[in-house]
N, C-alpha and C positions, 0 to 999 in steps of 0.2 A: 240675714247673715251679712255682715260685713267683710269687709277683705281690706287690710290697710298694707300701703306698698312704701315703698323707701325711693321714692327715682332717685338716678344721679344725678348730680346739679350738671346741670345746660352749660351745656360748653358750646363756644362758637366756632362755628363749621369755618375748615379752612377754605378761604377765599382764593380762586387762581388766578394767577397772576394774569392781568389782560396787558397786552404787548402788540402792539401793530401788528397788521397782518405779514408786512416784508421780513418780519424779525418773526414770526411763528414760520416763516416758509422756508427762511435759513436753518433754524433748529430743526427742521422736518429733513433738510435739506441731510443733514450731518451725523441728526441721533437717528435717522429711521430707516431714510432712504439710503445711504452710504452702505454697500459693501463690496465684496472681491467684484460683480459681475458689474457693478452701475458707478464705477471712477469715473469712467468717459463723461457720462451722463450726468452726475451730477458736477463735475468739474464745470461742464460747459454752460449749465447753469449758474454755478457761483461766478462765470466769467459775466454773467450776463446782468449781474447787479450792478448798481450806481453805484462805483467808488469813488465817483468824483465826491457824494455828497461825505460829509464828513457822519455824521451819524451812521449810517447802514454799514461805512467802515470801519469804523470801532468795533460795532458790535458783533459784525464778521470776522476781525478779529478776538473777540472775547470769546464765542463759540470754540474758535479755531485752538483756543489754547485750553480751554476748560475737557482737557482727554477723558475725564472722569465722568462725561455724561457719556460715552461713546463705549460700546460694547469692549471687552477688555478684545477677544480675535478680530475686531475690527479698527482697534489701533495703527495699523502698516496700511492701511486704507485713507483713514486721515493725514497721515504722514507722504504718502504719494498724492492725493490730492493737497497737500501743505506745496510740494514740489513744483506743482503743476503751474497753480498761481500764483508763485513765489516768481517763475521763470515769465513773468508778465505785471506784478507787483512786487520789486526785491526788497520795499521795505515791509510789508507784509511779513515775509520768513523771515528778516532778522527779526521784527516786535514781536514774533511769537517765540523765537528761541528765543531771543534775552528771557520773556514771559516765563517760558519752561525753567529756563536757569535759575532765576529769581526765585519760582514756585519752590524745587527742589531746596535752595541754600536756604529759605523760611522753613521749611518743614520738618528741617536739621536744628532749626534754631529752637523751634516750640516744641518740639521732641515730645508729641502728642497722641498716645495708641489711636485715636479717633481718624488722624490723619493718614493711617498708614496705606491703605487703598488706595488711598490718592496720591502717593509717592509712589508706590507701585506702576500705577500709570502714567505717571508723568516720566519715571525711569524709564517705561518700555516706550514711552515715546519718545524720548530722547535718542534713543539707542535704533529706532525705524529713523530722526530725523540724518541718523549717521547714515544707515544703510540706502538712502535717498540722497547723500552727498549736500546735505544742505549744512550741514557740521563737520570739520573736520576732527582729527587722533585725539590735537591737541587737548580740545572739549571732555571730550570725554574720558581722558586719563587725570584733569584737570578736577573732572567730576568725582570722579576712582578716588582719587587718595584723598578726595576731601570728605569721603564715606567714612574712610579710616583711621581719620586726622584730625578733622575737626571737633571740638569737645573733648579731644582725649589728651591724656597726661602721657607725656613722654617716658614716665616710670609704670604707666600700667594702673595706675591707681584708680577706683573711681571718681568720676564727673557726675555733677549734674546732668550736662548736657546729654550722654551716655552711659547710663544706669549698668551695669554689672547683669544686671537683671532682662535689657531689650535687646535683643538679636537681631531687632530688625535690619539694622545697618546691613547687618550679611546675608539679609535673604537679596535685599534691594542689589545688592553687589552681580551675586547671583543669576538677577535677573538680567539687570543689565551686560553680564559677560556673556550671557548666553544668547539676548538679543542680536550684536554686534563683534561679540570678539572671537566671531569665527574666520573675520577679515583678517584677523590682525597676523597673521602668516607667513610674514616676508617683510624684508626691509628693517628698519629700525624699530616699528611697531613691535614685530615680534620681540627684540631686544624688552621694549618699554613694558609688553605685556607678561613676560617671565621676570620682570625685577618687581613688577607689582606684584604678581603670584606670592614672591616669596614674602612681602610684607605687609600682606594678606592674609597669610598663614600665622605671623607673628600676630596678626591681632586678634586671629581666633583664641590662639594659644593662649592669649594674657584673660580674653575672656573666660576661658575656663578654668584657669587658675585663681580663678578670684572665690569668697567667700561661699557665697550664694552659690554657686554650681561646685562648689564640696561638698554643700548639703543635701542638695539637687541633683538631679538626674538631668544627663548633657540631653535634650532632645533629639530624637532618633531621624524625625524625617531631617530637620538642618543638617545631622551628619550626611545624611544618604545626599542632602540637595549638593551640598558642598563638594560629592566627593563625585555626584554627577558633572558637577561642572568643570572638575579638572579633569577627568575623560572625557568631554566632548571637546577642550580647548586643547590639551596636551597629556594625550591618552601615554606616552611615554614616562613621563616625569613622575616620579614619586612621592608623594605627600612627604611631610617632616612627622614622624611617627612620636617626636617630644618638642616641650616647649623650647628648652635648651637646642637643640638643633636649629629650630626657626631662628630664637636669637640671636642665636651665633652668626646665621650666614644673612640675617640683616644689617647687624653692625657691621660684617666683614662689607657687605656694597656699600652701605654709608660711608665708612674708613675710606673706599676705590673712589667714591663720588668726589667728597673732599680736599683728597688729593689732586683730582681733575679741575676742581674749582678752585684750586689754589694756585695753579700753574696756569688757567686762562682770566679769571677773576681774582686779581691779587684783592682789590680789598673787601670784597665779599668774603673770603680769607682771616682779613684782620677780625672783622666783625665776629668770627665762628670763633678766632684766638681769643680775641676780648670776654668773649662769650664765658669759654671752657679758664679761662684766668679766675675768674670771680669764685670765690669762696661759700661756700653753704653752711647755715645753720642747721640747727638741730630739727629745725620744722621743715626743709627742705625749702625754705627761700633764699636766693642768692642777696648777697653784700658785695656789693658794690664800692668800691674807691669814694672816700667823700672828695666832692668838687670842690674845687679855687671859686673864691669870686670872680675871676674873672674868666670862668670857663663856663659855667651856671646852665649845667646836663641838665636839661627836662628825666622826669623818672622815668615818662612814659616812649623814650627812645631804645632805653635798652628793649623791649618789647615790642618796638618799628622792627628793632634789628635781628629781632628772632623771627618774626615772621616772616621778614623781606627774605633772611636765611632759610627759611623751612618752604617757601616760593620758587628761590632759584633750585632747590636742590628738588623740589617736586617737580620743576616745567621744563629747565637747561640744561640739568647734569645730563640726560638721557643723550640730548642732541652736540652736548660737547664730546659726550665718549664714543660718538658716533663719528664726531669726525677728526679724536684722536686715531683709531683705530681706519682710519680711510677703508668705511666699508662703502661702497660703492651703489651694494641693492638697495635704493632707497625708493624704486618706483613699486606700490603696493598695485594689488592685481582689483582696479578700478570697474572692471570689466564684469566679474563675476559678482558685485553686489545687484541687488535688482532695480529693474528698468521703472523708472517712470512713466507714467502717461507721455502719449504722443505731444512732442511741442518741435515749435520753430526755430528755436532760438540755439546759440552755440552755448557751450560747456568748454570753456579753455581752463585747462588745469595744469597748472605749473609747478614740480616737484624741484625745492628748496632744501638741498643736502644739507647745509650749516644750520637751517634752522627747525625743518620741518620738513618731511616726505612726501609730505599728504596736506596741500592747501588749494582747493578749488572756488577759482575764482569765476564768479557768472558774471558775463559782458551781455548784456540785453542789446540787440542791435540797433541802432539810427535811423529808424523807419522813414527816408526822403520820400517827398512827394514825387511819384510819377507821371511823368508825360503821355499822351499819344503816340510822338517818336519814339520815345524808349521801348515801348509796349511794341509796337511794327516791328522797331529794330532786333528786340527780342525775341520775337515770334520767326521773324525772316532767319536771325543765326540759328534757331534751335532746331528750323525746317532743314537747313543747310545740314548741317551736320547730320539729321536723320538722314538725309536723303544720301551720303557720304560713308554712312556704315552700311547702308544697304546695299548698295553700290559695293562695296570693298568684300562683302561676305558673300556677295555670287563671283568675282574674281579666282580665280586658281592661283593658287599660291607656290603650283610644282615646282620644281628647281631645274635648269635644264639638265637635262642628262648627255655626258660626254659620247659621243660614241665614236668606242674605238673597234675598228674591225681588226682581227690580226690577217696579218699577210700572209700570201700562198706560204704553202710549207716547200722549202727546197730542201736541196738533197744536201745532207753536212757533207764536210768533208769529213774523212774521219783524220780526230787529231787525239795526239797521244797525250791527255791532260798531264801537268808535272803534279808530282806527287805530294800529297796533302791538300790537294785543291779542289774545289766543288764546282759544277758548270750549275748557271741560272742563264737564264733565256729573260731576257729587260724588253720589254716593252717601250716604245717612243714614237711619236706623232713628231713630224714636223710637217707645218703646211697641213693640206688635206694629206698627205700618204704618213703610214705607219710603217716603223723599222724595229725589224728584231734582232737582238743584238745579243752576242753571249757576253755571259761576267763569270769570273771566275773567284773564289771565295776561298781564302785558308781556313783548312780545316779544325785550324786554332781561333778560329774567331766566335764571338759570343751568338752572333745571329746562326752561325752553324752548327754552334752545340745547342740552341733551345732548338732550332728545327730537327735534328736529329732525335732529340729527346723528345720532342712531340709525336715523331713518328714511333717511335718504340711503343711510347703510353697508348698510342693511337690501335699500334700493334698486339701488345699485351692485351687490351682490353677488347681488341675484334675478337683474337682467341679464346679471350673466355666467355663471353657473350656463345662462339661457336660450340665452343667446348658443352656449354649448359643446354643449347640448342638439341646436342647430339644426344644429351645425359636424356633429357625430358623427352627425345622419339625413342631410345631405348626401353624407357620407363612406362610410355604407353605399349608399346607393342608388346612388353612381358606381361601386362597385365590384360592387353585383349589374348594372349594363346591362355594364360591361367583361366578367363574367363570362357574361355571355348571348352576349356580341359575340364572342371568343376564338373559341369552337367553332367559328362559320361561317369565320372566317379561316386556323384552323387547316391547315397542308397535313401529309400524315402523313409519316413518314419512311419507310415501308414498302410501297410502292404494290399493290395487286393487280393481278394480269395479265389480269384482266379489263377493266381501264380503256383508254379509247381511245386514251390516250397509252403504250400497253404497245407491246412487237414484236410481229407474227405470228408464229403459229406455223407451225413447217413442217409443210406438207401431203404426204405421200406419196404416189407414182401406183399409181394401181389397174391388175391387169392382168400379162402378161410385159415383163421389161421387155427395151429396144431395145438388141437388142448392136451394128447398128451405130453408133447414137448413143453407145453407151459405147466403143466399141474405134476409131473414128471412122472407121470404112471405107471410109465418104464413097459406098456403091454398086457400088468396084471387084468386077469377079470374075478370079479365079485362072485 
C-alpha cells in the first residue's frame, strides 16, 4: 500500500539578523530590560557607551526613536530615560524629537491602516517627551491641529489624505490629550487647549456628517473615548450636542482671531483680504486677477499665502490674544509634571508672555578642570560652615527678659477723682528703680469704652458659666434623692411566697385517713 502526500514547497526559513554584540546589548538594554524599577540602572549603563564613536551613536539613537519595539506601558520609561541622557548629550534629545516629529508628519502623509500602531506610539511618546519637559505647549498644539488640518478641506469635503471613512486622526488626538493635556490648566495653555476643544469638535461634526456614516453606524467605543476625554480634561464644559453649534462658535474664534491679526499683523491681514477677494467657480476653485507683464505672480504664491495664513493663525493668534488681553498667569505649574531620573545639571526655564509661557531651556554646565587648591579650599569652607551651624544650634536664642519689680505699695491719698474720669496705675523704670504713677482717663475715650465692654463680656459670660455650674449641681442632686427614693417605692414583679399577701399552703392530715368521710357513708351499716 502506497500513501502519496502533497508537501508544501520549501520555503526559506527566516534568517536573523546578526548585529554586533554592543548593538544586541542596546536593544536588550531598551526592549527587555527597561521598566518602572530599572531607569536608574539602565540609564547608567547607556551612560556607559562609546558616544564618542560615531557608529554606537546612531544606532543608540535609532533604538531611542523606534518607541514601537518598546512595550506600549513602558513608553514614560523611555521617555525619562530620553531625559536623562539628553541632560548629558543635548543633541541626542533634539535628533530623537525632530525623529518623533518627522515619524508622526510621514504617517499623516501615507495615511496607511498598517501604520496606525505605530502612530499610536509615537503620539504617546511625544506627549511623555512633554511630560519630561524636553518639548514644550508649542509642539504639541503645533502637532494638535496638524491631526485636524492637514489633508482636510476647509468646506468639509472629502481628502485623500483623510478618507470620510478613517477615524484614526481622533483616536491619536485622544491619546495624546490624555497623555499630556492634564498640564494644560493655567496660563495661556488653558486658553490654547479650550480654543482647540472647540475645533475639535467641529471636525468630529463634519466627520459625521458626511456620506458614509449616514449609511453607517457612528462607532460607539470612539463616542465613549471622546467623551472620556472631555471629562478628564474639562469635566465642566459641555459637548456641542449639533454640528451647526460647533460651526458656529469656530467661525465666531476664527472671525476674534482675525481681527487680532489685523490690528498686530497688518499684512498678514492683506494676505487673508486678498484671499477672501478672489471669486469662485462653479467647481470651488478660486480666479484669481490675471497678472501684468510686469508683475508676473507665480500661481504657486497664492498657496505660500494660505498656508503661511493658516501657520500664524494655528502658532500666534493664541499668544497675541494673550497679550491683547494682559493676562498675566502665564507661569504653568512645572512642578507637578513628573520627575526625572537623578541628574547634575540645572534646568533654567524662562516664561516668555509675548511669545510663549512654556519654553525650557537646558544650560549643561562648563565642567573646568580642578585643582588640589580648589579641592583643600572646598573642603576647608564646607568644614567651616559645618562646624558654624553646629556651634549656632547649641547657642540659646532667649531674648532678655526685662524685669520690672513693682514698688512698695503706699498709702494713697485719698482724692476725689473729677467726674467722668478713670484712675490707671502706669508703670515706669528709670534707672535701676521703678515708679508708679496714676493716669487719669475720660470716660469718653475709646480705650475706656473697649475696657469697660471687655469687663461686662468678661462679666456676662463668668455669670453664665456660674449660672450652668449651679443648674448641673441642682440636676445631680434631684436625681441622686429620685435615685434613693425608687428603691423604697419599687413593688417587684416576682413576689416570694413567703409574703403575707401569698396563698396558703396546703396542709396535709396526719394519721389514717376517714373512709367514711371519703366514700361518704354517712354512718349506714349493711
Amino acid at each position: 500500500r502506497r500513501v502519496h502526500g502533497n508537501p508544501p514547497e520549501s520555503q526559506e526559513l527566516r534568517r536573523l539578523k546578526e548585529r554586533p554584540p554592543l548593538h544586541e546589548y542596546i536593544r536588550y538594554l531598551l526592549y527587555k530590560e527597561l521598566s518602572k524599577s530599572t531607569v536608574e540602572k539602565v540609564l547608567r549603563q547607556m551612560r556607559k557607551l562609546p558616544w564618542d564613536d560615531e557608529v554606537i551613536r546612531n544606532y543608540a539613537i535609532k533604538c531611542l526613536i523606534r518607541v514601537w519595539n518598546v512595550k506600549f506601558n513602558n513608553i514614560h520609561c523611555l521617555a525619562s530615560l530620553l531625559a536623562g541622557i539628553a541632560t548629558h548629550y543635548e543633541d541626542v534629545g533634539i535628533t530623537v524629537v525632530d525623529a518623533v516629529l518627522e515619524d508622526i508628519r510621514v504617517c499623516m502623509e501615507i495615511n496607511l491602516p498598517k501604520f496606525n500602531q505605530r502612530r499610536i506610539s509615537m503620539v504617546k511618546y511625544l506627549g511623555e517627551l512633554y511630560n519630561y519637559r524636553l518639548i514644550d505647549s508649542t509642539v504639541i498644539f503645533k502637532v494638535l491641529y496638524g491631526f485636524i488640518t492637514y489633508g482636510v478641506t476647509p468646506s468639509g469635503t472629502p481628502s485623500l489624505l483623510d478618507p470620510p471613512e478613517h477615524l484614526h486622526r481622533i483616536r491619536v488626538v485622544c491619546g495624546l490629550l490624555d497623555t499630556c493635556g492634564v498640564y494644560f490648566d493655567r496660563g495661556s495653555s488653558k486658553k490654547k487647549l479650550d480654543y482647540f476643544l472647540v475645533f475639535f469638535q467641529r471636525y468630529i461634526w463634519r466627520k459625521r456628517e458626511c456620506d458614509f456614516w449616514k449609511e453607517n453606524k457612528w462607532p460607539l467605543d470612539l463616542q465613549h473615548m471622546v467623551a472620556d476625554t472631555f471629562e478628564f480634561l474639562r469635566p465642566k464644559t459641555n459637548m456641542f450636542a449639533t454640528s451647526s453649534d460647533a460651526i458656529t462658535a469656530a467661525e465666531h474664534l476664527e472671525k476674534e482671531f482675525l481681527e487680532i491679526i489685523a490690528r498686530h499683523l497688518p499684512e498678514v491681514s492683506d494676505l487673508s483680504t486678498r484671499r477672501g477677494s478672489m471669486e469662485s467657480d462653479d467647481h470651488g476653485h478660486y480666479l484669481g486677477p490675471i497678472a501684468e507683464t510686469d508683475e508676473q505672480v507665480n500661481v504657486n504664491n497664492a498657496d505660500e499665502d494660505k498656508e503661511f495664513v493658516n501657520e500664524v493663525k494655528n502658532s500666534q493668534l493664541y499668544d497675541i490674544e494673550e497679550d491683547e488681553d494682559e493676562v498675566d498667569d502665564t507661569k504653568e505649574n512645572m512642578g507637578t509634571r513628573r520627575e526625572t531620573v537623578p541628574q547634575d545639571d540645572d534646568i533654567v526655564v524662562n516664561d516668555t508672555a509675548e511669545l510663549e509661557d512654556e519654553i525650557c531651556h537646558k544650560q549643561q554646565k562648563i565642567i573646568e578642570p580642578s585643582s588640589k587648591e580648589d579641592d583643600d579650599f572646598r573642603s576647608s569652607f564646607e568644614q567651616m560652615v559645618s562646624d558654624n551651624l553646629q556651634q549656632r544650634s547649641t547657642e540659646s536664642t532667649k531674648l532678655p527678659v526685662v524685669d520690672l519689680v513693682p514698688p512698695p505699695a503706699r498709702k494713697a491719698v485719698p482724692q476725689v477723682p473729677k467726674e467722668g474720669d478713670m484712675h490707671f496705675s502706669l508703670l515706669t523704670k528709670r534707672g535701676n528703680k521703678t515708679h508708679l504713677q496714676e493716669l487719669r482717663v475720660p470716660v469718653n475715650c475709646d480705650l475706656v469704652a473697649n475696657i469697660l465692654s471687655n469687663r461686662e463680656a468678661e462679666l456676662k459670660e463668668r455669670n453664665m458659666v456660674k449660672q450652668l455650674t449651679l443648674d448641673i449641681n441642682l440636676r445631680q442632686e434631684q436625681e441622686e434623692i429620685q435615685g434613693l427614693v425608687r428603691p423604697a417605692q419599687r413593688v417587684p414583679n416576682n413576689p416570694k411566697p413567703n409574703q403575707t399577701d401569698a396563698r396558703p399552703r396546703y396542709v396535709h392530715p396526719k394519721g389514717a385517713p376517714n373512709v367514711d368521710l371519703i366514700f361518704g357513708s354517712g354512718g349506714k351499716k349493711w
